[in-house]
Gaussian input, Z-matrix of N, CA and C with variables (Angstrom, degrees):
# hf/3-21g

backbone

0 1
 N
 C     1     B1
 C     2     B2     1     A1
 N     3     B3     2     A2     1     D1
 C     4     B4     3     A3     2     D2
 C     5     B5     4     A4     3     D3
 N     6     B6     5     A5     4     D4
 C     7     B7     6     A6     5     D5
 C     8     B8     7     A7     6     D6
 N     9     B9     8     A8     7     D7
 C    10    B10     9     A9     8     D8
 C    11    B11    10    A10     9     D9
 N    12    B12    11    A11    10    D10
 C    13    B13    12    A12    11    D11
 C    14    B14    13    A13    12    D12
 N    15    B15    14    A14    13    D13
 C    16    B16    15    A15    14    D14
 C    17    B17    16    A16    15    D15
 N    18    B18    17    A17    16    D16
 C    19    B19    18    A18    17    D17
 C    20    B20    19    A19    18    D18
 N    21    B21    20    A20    19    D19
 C    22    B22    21    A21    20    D20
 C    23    B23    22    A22    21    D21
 N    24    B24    23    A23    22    D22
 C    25    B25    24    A24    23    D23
 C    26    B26    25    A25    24    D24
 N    27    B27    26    A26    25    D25
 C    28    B28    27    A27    26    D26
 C    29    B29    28    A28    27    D27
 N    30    B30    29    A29    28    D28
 C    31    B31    30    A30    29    D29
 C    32    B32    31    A31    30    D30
 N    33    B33    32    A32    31    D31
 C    34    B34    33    A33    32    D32
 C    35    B35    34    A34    33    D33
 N    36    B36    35    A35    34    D34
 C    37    B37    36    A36    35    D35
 C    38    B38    37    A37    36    D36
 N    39    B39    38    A38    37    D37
 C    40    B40    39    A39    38    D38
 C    41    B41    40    A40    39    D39
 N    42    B42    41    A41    40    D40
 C    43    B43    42    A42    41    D41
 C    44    B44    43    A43    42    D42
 N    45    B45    44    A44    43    D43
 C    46    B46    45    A45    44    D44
 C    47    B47    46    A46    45    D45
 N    48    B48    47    A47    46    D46
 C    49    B49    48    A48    47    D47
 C    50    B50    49    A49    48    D48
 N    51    B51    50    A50    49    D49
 C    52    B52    51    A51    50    D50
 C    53    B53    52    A52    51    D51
 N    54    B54    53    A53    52    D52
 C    55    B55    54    A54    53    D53
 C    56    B56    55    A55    54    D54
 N    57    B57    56    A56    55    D55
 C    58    B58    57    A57    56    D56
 C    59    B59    58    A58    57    D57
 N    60    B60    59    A59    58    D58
 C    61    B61    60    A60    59    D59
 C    62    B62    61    A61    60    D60
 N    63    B63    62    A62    61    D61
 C    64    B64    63    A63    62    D62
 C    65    B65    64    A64    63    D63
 N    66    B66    65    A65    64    D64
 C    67    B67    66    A66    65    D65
 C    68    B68    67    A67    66    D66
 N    69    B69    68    A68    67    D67
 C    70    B70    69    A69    68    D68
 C    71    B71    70    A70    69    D69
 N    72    B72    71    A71    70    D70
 C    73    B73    72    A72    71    D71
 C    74    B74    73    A73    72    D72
 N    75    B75    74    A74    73    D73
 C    76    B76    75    A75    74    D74
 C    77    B77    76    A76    75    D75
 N    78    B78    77    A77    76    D76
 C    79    B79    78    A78    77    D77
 C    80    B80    79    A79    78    D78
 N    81    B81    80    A80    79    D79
 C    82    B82    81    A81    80    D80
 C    83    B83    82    A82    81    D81
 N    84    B84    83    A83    82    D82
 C    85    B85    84    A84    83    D83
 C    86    B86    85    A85    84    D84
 N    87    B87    86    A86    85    D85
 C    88    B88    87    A87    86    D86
 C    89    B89    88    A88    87    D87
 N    90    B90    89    A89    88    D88
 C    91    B91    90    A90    89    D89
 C    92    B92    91    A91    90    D90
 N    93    B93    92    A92    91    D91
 C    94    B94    93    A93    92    D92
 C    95    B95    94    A94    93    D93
 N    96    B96    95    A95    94    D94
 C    97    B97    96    A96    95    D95
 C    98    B98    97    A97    96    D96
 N    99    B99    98    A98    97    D97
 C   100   B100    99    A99    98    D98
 C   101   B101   100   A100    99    D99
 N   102   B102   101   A101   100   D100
 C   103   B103   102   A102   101   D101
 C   104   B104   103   A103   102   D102
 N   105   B105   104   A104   103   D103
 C   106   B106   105   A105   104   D104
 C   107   B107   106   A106   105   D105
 N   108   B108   107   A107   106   D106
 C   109   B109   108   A108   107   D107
 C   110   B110   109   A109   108   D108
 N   111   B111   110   A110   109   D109
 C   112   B112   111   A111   110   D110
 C   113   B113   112   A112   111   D111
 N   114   B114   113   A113   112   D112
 C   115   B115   114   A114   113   D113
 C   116   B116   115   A115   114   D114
 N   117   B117   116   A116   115   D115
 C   118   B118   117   A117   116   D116
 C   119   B119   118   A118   117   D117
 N   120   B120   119   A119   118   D118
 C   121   B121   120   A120   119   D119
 C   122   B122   121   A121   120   D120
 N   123   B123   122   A122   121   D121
 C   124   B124   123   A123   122   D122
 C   125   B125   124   A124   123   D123
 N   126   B126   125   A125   124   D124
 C   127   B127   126   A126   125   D125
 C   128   B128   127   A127   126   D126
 N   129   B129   128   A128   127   D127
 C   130   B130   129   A129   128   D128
 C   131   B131   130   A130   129   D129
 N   132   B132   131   A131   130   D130
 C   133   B133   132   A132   131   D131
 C   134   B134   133   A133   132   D132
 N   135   B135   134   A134   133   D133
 C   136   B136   135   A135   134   D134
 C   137   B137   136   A136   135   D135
 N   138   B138   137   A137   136   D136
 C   139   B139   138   A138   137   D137
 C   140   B140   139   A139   138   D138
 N   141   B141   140   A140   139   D139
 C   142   B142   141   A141   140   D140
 C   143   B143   142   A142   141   D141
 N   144   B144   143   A143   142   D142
 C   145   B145   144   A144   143   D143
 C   146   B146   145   A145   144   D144
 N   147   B147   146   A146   145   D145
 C   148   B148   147   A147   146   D146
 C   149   B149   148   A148   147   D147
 N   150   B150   149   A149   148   D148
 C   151   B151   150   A150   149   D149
 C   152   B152   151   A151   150   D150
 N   153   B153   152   A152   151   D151
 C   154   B154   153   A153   152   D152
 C   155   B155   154   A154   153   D153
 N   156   B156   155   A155   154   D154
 C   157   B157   156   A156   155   D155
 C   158   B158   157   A157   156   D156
 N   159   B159   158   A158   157   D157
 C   160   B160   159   A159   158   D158
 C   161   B161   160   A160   159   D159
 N   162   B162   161   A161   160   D160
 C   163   B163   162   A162   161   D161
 C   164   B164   163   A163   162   D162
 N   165   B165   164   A164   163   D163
 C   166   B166   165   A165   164   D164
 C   167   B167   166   A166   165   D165
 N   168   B168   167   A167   166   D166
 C   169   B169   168   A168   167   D167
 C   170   B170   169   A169   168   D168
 N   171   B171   170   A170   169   D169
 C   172   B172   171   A171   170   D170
 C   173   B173   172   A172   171   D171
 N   174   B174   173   A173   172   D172
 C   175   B175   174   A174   173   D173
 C   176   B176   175   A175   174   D174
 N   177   B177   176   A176   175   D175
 C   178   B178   177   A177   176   D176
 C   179   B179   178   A178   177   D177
 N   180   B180   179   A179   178   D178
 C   181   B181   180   A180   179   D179
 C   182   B182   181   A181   180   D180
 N   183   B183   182   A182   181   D181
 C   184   B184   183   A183   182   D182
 C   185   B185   184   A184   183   D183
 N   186   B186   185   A185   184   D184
 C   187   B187   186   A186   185   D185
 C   188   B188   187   A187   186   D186
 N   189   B189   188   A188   187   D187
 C   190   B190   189   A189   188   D188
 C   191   B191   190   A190   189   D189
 N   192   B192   191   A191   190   D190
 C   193   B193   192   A192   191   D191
 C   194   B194   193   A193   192   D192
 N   195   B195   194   A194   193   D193
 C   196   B196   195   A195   194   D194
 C   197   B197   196   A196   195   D195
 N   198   B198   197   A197   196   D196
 C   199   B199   198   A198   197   D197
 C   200   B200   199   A199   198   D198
 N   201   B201   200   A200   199   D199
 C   202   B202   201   A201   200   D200
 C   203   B203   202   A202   201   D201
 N   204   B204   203   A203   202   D202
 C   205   B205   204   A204   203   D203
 C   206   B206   205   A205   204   D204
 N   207   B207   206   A206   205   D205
 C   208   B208   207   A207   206   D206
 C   209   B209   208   A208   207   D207
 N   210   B210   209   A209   208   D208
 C   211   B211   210   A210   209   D209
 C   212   B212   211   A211   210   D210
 N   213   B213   212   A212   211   D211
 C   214   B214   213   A213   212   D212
 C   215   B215   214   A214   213   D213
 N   216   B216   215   A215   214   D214
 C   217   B217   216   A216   215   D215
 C   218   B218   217   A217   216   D216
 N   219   B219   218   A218   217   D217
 C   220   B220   219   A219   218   D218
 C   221   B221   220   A220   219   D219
 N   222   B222   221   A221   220   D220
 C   223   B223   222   A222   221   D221
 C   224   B224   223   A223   222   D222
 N   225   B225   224   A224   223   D223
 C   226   B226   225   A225   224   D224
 C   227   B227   226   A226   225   D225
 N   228   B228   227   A227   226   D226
 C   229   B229   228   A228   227   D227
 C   230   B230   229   A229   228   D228
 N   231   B231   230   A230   229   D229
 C   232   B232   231   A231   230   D230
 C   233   B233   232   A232   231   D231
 N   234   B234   233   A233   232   D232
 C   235   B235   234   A234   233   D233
 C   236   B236   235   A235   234   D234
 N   237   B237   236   A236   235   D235
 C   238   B238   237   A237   236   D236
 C   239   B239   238   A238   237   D237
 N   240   B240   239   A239   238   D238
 C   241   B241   240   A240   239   D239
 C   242   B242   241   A241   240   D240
 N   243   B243   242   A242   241   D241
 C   244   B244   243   A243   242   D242
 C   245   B245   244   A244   243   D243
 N   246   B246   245   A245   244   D244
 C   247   B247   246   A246   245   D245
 C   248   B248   247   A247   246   D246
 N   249   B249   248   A248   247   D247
 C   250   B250   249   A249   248   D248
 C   251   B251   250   A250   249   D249
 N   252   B252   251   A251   250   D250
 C   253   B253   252   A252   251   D251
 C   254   B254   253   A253   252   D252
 N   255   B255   254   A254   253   D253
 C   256   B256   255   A255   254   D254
 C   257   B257   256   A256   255   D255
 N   258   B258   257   A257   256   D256
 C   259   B259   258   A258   257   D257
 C   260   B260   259   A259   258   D258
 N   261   B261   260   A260   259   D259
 C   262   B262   261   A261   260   D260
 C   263   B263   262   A262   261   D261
 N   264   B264   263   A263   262   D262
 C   265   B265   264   A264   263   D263
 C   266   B266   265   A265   264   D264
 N   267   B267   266   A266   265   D265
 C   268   B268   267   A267   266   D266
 C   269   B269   268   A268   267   D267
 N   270   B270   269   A269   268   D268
 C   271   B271   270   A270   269   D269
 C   272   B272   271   A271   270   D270
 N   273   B273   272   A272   271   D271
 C   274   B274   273   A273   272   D272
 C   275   B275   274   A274   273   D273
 N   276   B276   275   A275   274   D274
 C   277   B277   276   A276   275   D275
 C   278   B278   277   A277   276   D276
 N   279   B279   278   A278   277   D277
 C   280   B280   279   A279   278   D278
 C   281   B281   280   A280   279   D279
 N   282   B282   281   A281   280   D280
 C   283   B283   282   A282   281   D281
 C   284   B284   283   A283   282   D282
 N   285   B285   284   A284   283   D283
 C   286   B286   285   A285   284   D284
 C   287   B287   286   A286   285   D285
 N   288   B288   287   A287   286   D286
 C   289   B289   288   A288   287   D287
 C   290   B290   289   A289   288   D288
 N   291   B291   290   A290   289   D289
 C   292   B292   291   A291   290   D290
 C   293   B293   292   A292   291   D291
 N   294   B294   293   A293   292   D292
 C   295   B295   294   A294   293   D293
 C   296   B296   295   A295   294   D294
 N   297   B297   296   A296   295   D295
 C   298   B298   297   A297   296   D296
 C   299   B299   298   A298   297   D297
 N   300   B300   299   A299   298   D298
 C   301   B301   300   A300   299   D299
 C   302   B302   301   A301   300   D300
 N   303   B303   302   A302   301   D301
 C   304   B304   303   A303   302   D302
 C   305   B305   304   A304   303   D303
 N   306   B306   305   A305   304   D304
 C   307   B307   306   A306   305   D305
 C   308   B308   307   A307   306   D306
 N   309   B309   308   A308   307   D307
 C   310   B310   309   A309   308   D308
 C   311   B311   310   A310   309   D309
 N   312   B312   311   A311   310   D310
 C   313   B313   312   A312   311   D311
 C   314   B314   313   A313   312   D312
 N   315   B315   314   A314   313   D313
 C   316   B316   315   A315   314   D314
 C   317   B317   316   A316   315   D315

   B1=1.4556
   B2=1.5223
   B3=1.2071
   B4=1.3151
   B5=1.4653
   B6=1.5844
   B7=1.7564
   B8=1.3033
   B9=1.2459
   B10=1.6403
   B11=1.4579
   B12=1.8322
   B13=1.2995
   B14=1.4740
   B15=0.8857
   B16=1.8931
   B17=1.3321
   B18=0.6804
   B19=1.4474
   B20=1.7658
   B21=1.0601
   B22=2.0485
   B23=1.6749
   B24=1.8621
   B25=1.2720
   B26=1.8311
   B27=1.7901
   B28=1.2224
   B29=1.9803
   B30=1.3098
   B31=1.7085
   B32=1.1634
   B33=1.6346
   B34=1.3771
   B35=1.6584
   B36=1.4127
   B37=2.0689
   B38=1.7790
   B39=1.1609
   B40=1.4346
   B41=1.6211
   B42=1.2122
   B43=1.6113
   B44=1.3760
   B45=1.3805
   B46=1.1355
   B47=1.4421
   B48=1.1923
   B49=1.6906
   B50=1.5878
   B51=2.0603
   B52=1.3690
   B53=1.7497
   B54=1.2471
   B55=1.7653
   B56=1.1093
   B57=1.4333
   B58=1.9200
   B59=1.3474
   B60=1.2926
   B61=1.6395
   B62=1.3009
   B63=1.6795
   B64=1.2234
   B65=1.2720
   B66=1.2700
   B67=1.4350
   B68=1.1241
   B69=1.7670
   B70=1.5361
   B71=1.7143
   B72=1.4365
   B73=1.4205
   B74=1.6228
   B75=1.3209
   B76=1.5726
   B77=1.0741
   B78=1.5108
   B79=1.7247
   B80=1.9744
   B81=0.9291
   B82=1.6030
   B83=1.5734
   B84=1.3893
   B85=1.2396
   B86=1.9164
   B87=1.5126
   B88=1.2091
   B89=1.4000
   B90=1.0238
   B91=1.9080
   B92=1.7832
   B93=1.5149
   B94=1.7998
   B95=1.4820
   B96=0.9030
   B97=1.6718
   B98=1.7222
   B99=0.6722
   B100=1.2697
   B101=1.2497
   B102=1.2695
   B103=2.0858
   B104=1.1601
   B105=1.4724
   B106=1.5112
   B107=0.8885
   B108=1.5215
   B109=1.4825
   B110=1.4723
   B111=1.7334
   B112=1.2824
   B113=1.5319
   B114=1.4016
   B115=1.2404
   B116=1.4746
   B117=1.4129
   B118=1.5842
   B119=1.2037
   B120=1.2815
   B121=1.3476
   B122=1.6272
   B123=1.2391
   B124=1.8527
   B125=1.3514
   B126=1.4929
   B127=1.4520
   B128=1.5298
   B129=1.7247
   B130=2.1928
   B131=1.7392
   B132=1.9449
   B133=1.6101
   B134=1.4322
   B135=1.8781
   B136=1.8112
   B137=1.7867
   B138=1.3465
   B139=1.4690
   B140=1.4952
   B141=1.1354
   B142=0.9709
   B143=1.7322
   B144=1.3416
   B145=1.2860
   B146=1.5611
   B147=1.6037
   B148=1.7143
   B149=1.4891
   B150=1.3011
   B151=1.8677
   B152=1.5150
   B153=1.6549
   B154=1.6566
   B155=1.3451
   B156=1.2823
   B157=1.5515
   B158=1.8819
   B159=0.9458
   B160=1.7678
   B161=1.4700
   B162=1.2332
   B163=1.0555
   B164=1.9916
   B165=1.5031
   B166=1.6491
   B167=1.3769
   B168=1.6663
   B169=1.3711
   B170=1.6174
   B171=1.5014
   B172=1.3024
   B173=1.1010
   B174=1.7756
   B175=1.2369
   B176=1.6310
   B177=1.4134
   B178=1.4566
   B179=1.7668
   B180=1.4088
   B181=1.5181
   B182=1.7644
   B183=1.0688
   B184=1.6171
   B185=1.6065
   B186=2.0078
   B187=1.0958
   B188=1.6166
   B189=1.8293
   B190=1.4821
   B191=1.5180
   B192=1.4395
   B193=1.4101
   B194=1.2714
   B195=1.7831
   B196=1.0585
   B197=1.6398
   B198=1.8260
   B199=1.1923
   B200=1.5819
   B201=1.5271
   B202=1.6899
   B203=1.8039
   B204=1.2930
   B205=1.9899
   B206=1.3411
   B207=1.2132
   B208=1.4387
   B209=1.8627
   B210=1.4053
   B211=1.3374
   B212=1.6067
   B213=1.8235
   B214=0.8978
   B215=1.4589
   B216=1.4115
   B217=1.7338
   B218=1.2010
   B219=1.5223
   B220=1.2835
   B221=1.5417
   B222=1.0533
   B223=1.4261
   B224=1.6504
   B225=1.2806
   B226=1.6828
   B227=1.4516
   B228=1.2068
   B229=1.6042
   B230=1.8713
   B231=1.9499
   B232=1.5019
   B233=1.2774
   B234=1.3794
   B235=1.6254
   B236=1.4659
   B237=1.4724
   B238=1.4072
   B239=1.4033
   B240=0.9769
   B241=1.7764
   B242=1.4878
   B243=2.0049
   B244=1.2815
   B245=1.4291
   B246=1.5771
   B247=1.2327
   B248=1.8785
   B249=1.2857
   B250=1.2470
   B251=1.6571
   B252=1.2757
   B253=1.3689
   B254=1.5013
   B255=1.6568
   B256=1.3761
   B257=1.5284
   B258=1.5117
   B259=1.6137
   B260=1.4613
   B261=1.5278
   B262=1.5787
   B263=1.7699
   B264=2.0118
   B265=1.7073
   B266=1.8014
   B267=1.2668
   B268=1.3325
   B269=2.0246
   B270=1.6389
   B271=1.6369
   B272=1.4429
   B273=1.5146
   B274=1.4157
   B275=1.6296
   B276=1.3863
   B277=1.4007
   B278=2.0194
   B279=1.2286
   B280=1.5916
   B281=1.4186
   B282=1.1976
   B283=1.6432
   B284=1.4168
   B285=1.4696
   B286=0.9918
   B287=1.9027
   B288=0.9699
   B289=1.4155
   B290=1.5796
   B291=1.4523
   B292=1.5158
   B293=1.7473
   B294=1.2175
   B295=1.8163
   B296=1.7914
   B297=1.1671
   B298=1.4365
   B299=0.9430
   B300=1.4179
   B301=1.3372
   B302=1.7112
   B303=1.6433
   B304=1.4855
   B305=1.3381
   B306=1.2389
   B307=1.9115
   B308=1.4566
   B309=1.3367
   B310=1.3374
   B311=1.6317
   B312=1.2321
   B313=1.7699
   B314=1.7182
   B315=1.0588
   B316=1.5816
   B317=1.7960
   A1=107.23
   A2=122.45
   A3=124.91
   A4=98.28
   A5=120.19
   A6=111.47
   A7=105.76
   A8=103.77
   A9=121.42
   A10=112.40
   A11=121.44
   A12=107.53
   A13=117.88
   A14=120.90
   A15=127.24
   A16=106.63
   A17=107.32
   A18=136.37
   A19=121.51
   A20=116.91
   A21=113.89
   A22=99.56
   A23=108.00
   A24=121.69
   A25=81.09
   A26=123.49
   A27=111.22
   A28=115.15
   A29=85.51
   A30=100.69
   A31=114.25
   A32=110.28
   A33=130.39
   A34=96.53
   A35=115.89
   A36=102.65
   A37=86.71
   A38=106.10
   A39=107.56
   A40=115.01
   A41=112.37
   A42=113.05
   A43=133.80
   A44=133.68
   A45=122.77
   A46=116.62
   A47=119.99
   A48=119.58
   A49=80.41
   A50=92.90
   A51=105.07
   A52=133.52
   A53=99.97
   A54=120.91
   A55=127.62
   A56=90.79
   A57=99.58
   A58=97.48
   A59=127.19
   A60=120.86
   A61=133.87
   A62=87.89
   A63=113.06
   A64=125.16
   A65=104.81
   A66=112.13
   A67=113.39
   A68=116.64
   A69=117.72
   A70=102.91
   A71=101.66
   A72=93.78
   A73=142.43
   A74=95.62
   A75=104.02
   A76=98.60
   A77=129.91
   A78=132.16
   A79=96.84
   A80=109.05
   A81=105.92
   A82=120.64
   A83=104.66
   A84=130.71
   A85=95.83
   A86=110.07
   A87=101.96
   A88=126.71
   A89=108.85
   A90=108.53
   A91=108.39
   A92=110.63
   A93=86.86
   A94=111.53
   A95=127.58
   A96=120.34
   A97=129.80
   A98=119.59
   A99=134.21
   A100=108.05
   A101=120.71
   A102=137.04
   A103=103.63
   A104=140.51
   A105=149.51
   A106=115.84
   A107=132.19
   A108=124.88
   A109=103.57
   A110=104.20
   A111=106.05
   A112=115.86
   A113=118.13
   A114=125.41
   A115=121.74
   A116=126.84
   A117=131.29
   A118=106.95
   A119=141.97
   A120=141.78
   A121=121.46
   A122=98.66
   A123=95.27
   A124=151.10
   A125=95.77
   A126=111.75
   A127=109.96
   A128=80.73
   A129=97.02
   A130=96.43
   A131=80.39
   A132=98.94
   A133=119.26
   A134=92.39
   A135=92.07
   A136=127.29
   A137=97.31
   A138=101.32
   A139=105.14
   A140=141.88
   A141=155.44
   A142=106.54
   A143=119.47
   A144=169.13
   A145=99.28
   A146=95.16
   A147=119.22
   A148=93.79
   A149=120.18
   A150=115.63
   A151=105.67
   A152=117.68
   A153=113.12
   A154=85.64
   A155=129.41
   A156=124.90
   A157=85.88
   A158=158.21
   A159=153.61
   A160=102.27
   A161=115.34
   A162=89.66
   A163=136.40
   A164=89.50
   A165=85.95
   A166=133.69
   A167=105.27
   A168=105.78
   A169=138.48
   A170=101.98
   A171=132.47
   A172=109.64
   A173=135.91
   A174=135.04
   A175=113.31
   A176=108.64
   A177=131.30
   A178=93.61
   A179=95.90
   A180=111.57
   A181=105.16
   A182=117.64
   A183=107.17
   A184=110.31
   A185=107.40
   A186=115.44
   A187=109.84
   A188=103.76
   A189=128.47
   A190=79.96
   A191=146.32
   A192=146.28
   A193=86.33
   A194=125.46
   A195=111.57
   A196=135.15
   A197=116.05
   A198=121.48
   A199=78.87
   A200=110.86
   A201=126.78
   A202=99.76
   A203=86.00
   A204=90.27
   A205=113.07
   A206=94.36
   A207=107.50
   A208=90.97
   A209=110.31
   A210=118.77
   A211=131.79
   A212=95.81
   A213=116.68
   A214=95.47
   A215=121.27
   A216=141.74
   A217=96.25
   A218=125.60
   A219=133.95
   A220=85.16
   A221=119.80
   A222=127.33
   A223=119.05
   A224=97.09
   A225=129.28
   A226=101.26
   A227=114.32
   A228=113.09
   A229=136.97
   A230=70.61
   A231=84.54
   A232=97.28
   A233=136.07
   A234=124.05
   A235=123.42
   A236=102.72
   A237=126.90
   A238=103.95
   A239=148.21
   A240=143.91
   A241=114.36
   A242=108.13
   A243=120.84
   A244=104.70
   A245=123.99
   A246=109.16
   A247=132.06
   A248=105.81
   A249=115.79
   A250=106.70
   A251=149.37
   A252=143.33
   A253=119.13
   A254=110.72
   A255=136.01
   A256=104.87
   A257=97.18
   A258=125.57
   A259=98.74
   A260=106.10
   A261=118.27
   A262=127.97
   A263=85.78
   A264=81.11
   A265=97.36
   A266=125.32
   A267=111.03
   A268=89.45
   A269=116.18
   A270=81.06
   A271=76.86
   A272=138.17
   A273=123.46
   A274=111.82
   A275=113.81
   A276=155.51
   A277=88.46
   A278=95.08
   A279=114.59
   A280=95.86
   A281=119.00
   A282=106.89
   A283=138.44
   A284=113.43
   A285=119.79
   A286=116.47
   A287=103.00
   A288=139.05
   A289=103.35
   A290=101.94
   A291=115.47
   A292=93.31
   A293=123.18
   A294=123.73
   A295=94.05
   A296=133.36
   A297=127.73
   A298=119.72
   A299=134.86
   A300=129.52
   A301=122.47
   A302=97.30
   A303=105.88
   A304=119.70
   A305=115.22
   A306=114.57
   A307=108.34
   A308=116.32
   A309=137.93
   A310=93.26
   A311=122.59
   A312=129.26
   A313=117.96
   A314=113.43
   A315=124.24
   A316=108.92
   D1=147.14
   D2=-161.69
   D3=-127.79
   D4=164.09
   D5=-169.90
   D6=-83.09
   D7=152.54
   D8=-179.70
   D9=-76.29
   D10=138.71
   D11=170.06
   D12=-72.70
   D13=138.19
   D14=-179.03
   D15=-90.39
   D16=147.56
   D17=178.77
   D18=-108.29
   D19=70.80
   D20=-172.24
   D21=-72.17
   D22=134.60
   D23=-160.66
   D24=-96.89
   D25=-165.89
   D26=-172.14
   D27=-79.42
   D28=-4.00
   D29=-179.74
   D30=-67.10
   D31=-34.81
   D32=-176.49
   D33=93.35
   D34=39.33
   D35=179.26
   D36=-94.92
   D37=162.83
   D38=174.97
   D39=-99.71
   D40=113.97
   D41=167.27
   D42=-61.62
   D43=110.96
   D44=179.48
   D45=-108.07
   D46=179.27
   D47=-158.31
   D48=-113.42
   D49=134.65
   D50=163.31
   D51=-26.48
   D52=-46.38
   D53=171.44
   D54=-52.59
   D55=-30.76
   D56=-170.67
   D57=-100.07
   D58=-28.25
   D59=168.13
   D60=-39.47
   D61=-43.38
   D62=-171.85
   D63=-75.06
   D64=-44.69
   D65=172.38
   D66=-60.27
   D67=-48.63
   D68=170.63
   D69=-34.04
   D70=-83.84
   D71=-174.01
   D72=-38.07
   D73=-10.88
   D74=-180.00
   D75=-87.63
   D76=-49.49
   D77=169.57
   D78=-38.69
   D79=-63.26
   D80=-173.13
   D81=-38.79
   D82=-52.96
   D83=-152.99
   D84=-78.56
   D85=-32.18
   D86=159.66
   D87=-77.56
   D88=20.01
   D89=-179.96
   D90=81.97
   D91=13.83
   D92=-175.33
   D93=-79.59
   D94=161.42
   D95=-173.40
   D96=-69.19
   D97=127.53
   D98=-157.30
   D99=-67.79
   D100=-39.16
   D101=154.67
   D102=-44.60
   D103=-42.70
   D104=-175.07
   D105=-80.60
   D106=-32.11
   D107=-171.91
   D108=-91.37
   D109=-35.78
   D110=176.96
   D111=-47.77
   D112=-81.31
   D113=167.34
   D114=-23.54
   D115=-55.96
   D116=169.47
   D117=-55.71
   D118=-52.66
   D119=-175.87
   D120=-79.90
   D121=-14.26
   D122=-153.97
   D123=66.80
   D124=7.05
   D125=175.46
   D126=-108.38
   D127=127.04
   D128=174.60
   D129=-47.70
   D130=148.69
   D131=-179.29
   D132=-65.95
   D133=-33.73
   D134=169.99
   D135=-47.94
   D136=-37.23
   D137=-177.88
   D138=-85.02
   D139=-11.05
   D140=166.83
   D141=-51.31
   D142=-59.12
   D143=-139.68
   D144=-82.06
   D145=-63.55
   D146=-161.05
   D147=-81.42
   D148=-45.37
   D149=177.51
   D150=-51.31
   D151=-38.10
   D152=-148.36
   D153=-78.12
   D154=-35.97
   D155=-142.55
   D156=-117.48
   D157=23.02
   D158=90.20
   D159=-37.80
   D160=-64.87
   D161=-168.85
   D162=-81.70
   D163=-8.37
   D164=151.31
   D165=-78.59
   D166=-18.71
   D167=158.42
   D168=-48.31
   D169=-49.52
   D170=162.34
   D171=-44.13
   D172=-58.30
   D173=-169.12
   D174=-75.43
   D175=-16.02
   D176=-167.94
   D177=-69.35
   D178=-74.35
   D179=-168.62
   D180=-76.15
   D181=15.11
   D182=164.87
   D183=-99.53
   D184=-34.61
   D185=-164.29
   D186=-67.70
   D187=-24.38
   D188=-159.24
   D189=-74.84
   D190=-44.19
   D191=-133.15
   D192=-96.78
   D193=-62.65
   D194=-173.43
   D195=-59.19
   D196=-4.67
   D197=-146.28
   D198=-101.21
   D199=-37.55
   D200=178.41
   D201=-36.78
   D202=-58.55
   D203=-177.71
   D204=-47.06
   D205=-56.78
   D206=-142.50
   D207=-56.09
   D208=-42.50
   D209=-175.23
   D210=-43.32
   D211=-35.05
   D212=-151.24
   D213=-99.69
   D214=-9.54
   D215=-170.40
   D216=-80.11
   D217=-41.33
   D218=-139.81
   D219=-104.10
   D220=-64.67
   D221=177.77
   D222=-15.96
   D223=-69.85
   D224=160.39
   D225=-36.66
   D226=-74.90
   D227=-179.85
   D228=-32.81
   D229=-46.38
   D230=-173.73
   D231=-77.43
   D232=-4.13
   D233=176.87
   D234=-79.81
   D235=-45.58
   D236=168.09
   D237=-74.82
   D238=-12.90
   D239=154.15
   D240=-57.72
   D241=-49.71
   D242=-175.60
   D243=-72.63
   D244=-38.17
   D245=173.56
   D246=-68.67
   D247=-33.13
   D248=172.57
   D249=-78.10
   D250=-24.47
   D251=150.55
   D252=-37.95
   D253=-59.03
   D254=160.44
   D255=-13.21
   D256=-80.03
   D257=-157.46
   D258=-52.52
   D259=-57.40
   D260=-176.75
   D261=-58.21
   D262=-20.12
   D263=176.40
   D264=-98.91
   D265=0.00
   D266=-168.89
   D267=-92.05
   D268=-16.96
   D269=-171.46
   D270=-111.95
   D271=55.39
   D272=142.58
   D273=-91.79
   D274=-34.38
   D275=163.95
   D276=-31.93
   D277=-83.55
   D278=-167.88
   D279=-46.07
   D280=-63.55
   D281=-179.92
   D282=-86.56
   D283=17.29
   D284=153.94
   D285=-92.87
   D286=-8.97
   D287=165.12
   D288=-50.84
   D289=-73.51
   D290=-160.44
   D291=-82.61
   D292=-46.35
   D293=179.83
   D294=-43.75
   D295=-53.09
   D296=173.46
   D297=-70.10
   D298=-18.74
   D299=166.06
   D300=-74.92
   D301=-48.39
   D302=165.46
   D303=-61.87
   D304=-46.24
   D305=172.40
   D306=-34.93
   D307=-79.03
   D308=-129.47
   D309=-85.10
   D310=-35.40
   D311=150.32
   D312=-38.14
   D313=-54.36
   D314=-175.91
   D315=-60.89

């Protein structure tokens, strides 16, 4: 990977392209050193730092969204489980009903 052109906004912060974040961060996320990328790239470790830990935020609150679903899937389920149990014990009911009616006829 080769360094990214930067872009300085009027603050002078440096802009980097989604892509190159990313990759940074995947370099991170495998353990390469954070002194190394800095230095190879030119970007302070703080910002280095502030991307890794956004972006565990990000993964935090997506996983939280998906667990929301998932909850709410199950939820659903368990309603339509309780209703079809219901149904199934009211016509076990009915035909044990009719097995005593038909018996005791014969």
């Amino acid at each position: 990977m080769q360094k990214m052109e930067v872009k300085k906004t009027k603050k002078s912060h440096a802009h980097y392209e989604p892509d190159f974040k990313e990759e940074i961060l995947r370099m991170l996320n495998t353990g390469k050193n954070v002194d190394e990328i800095s230095k190879t790239f030119g970007i302070g470790r703080n910002v280095l730092y502030t991307w890794k830990s956004k972006s565990q935020m990000k993964t935090k609150t997506k996983t939280s969204e998906e667990q929301t679903t998932y909850s709410l899937r199950l939820i659903s389920e368990n309603e339509l489980l309780k209703k079809e149990h219901a149904r199934l014990q009211s016509e076990r009911d009915i035909l044990k009903k009719a097995l005593v009616l038909f018996s005791t006829s014969s």
